[in-house]
N, C-alpha and C positions, 0 to 999 in steps of 0.2 A: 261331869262333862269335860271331856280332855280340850287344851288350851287348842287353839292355833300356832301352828308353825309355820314360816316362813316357807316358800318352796316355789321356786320360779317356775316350776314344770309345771305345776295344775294349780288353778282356779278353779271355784266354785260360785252358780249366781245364787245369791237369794232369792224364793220364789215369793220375799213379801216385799223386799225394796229394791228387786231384779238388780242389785251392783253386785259385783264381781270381788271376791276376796280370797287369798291365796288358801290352801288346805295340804294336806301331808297326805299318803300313800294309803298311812294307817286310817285315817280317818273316814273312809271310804266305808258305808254300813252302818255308822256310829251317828251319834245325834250330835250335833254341831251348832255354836250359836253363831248368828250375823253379828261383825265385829261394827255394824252400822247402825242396824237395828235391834238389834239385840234378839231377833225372835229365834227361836231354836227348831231346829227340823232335822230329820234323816237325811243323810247325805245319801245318795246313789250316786251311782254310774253315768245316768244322765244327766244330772245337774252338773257334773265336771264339764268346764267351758275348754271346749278344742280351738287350738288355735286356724283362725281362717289366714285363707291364703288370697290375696289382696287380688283383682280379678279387673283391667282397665276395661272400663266399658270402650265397645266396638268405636263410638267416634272421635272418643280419645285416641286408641288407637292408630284410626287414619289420621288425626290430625299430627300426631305425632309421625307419620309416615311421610306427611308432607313438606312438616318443618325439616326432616330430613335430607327429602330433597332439594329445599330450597337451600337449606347450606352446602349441599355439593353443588350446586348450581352456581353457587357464588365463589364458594372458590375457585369451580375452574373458571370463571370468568376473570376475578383476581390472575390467576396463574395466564391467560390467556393477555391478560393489559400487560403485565412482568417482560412477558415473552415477546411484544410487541415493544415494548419501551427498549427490551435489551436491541431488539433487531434494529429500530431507529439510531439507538446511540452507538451501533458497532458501522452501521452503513456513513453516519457522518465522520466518523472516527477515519475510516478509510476513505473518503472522499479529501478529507481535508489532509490528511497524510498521501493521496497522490493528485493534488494541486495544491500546494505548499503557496505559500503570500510570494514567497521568491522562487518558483521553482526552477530550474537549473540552473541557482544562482552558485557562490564560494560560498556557501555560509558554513556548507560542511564539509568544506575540501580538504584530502589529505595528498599527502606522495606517498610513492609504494617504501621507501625509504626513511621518509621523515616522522611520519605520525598526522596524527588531527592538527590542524594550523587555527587557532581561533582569531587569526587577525588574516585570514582570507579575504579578497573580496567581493562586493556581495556585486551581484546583477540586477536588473531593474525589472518590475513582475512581469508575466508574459500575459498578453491580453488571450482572452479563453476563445475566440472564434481563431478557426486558422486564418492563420495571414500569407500563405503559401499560395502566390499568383501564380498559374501555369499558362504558357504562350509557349507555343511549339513553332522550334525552326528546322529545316533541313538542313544536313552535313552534307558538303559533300561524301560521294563515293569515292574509297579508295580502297584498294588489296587488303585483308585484314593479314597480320601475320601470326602463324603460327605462335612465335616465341614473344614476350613482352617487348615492345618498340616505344620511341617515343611517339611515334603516329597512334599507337592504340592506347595510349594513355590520357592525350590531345583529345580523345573520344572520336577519331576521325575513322568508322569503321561503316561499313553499307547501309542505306537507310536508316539513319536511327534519327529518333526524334529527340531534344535536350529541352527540359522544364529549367523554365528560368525563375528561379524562387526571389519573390519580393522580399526585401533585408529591410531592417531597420536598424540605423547606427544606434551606437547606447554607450553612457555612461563616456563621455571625451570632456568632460570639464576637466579644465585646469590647464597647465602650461603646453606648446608642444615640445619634440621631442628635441633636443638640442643635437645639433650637427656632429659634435664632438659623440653622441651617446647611440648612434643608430648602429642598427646589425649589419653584419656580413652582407656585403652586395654578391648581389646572383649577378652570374655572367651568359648562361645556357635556360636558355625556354624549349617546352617548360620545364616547370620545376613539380619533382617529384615528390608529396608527402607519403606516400602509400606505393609500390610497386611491385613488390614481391614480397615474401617472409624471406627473400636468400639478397644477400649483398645492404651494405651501410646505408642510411638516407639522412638528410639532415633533420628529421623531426622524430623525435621518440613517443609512443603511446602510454607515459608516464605517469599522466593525473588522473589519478582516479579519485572522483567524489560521490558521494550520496552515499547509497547503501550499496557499499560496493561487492561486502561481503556474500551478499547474494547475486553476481554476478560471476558469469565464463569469459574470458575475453579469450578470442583467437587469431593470431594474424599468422596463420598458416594453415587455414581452413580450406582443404580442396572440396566443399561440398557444391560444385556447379559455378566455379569461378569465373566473373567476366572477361578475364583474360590472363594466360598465364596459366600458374599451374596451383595458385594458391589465392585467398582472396581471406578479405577480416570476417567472423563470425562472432558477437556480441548476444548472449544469451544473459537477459535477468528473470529470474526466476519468482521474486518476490511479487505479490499483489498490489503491493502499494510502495510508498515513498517513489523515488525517485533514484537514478544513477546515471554516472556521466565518467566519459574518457576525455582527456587533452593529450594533443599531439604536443609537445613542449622541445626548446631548445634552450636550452642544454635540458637533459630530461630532470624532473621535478624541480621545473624552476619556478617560484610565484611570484616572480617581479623583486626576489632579495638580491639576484645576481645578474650581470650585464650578459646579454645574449641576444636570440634570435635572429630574422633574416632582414635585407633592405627588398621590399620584393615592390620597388616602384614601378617596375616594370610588367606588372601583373593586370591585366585586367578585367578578369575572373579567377575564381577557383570553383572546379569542375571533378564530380564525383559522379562515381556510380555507386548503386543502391538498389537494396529489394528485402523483402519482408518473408518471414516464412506462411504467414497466412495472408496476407494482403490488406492487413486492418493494424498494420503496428502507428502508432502516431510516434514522433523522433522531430528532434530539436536541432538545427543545424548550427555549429556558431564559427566565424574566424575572429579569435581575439578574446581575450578573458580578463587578462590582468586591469586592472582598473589604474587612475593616475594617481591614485593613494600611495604604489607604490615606487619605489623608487623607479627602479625598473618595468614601466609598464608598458601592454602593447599599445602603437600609437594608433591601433582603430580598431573597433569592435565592432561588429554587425552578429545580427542572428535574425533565424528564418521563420520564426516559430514553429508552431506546430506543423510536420508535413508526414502526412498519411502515406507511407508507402505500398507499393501494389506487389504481387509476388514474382513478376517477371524484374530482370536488370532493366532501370533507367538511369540515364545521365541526366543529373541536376548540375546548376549550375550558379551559385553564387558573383554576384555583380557587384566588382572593386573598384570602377570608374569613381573619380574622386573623392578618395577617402588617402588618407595620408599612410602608408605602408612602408613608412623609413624605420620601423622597428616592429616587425612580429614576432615573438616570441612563442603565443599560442597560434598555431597555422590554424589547426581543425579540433573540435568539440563536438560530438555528440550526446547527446542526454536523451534517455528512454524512460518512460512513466512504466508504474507498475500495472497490472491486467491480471485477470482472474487465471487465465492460462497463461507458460512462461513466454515472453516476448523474445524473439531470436530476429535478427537482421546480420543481412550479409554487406558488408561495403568492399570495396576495389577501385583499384585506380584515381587514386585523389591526389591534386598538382593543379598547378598556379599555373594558368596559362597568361 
């Protein structure tokens, strides 16, 4: 009786102790013993054990079809919390980047010449409701003229109506401004910061803060000028942070150098304004420098938030007792960012 041989490909069962035991090719017809039982038999054909093919019953099956689903199910659910959590964390991300703790304050003032100033200074936060009181008076009528005058600068042009924007002083602690240290006295009313893009004025639009790198400035913008033949056009483009212009004398001055005007004799400063969509919000300020520095201005006011509409109006800031023996920064605008670019036109801005 020939041995057993090893042979992974075929097994044979025992038809006396039915286990399964390997057999060789040759041995197929031949008499064979159980390496178990030792009983001996003829090997066939059909005692050779065929490999079965593993066969999941039908409720295995679905259940296995179900656990299926329930792991896609959970991940897009995962993916769906991800995707929620990112859209929460990008919407505060830019909320809190366009209403900053100080927003249109110096924190990140530069000059077009100087660089970043980290000892700018800072402004006091702006409260989140507008503070922009409107009371409408009548001007009188007079001839409007064709060419800039100082009557159409005055805002003195046919019916128009002037919003008087409620100010609040800020930041005037500390000493005032000593006799010996006040600006250049004005001798002609009014007095012009804005007039045209053609001919000298004593205020330069030199400070630029915030993000300024995504802002247009234009002070020769004839797109529908209030008067004249050119008017300012301010386009930022960003979504978010924050950006701002100062009219400065001598230009990029931040209170290191003696300047500005005595404008005691002022008792408003009066602008026109308008928006390209009529939903721009804009920050009005006369006065920036703080008493930090040496040379600072001796009064600040700002207007807060004020909504501009898309036709020209005349605003009008209110300088009755506020101390004006040294301005350096005349005018400030500051613009928040918006999902679409914010564009505003201003014109004719002067210290009546």
């Amino acid at each position: 009786m020939p041995r057993l041989m090893e042979d992974a490909g075929k097994r044979a069962r025992c038809p006396t102790c039915r286990k399964v035991f390997p057999v060789v090719e040759s041995q197929i017809g031949c008499c064979v013993e159980c390496p178990y039982c030792h009983a001996a038999f003829r090997l066939f054909e059909n005692d050779i054990v065929k490999k079965r093919r593993l066969v999941m019953h039908p409720q295995a099956v679905h259940r296995r079809h179900y656990d299926g689903l329930l792991i896609a199910g959970m991940l897009f659910i995962a993916i769906g919390a991800l995707g929620l959590l990112y859209f929460v964390w990008k919407r505060t991300i830019e909320t809190v980047a366009r209403r900053p703790e100080v927003f249109g304050g110096n924190d990140s003032i530069v000059s077009v010449t100087e660089g970043p100033r980290s000892d700018a200074q800072t402004s006091s936060p702006l409260e989140e409701a507008e503070t922009a009181q409107e009371t409408r008076t009548l001007v009188d009528a007079s001839a409007a003229s064709s060419a800039p005058s100082i009557e159409s600068i005055a805002g003195q042009v046919p019916a128009v109506t002037s919003v008087v924007l409620a100010v609040r002083q800020v930041g005037m602690a500390g000493p005032p401004v000593a006799p010996a240290e006040k600006g250049e006295a004005v001798e002609e009313w009014p007095f012009s910061v804005y007039r045209d893009c053609v001919g000298s004025l004593p205020y330069i639009p030199s400070g630029y803060m915030g993000n300024f790198a995504d802002m247009d400035f234009d002070d020769c913008c004839t797109t529908k000028p209030h008067s004249g033949d050119s008017c300012i056009s301010i386009t930022y483009r960003a979504p978010h942070q924050w950006v701002g212009v100062a009219w400065q004398d001598p230009p990029n001055n931040w209170g290191d150098i003696p300047g500005g005007y005595d404008l005691r004799g002022a008792t408003k400063l009066t602008f026109w304004a308008r928006g390209k969509t009529g939903a721009e919000r804009v920050e009005f300020k006369m006065g920036l420098i703080g008493r930090t520095k040496k040379y600072a201005d001796s009064a600040r006011v700002t207007t807060g938030k004020v909504r501009l509409t898309k036709d020209w109006r005349r605003y009008e800031i209110p300088l009755s007792g506020l101390d004006l023996s040294r301005i350096i920064t005349a005018f400030v605008v500051v613009l928040e960012g918006a999902p679409t670019p914010t564009v505003i036109y201003l014109d004719d801005i002067c210290f009546e």
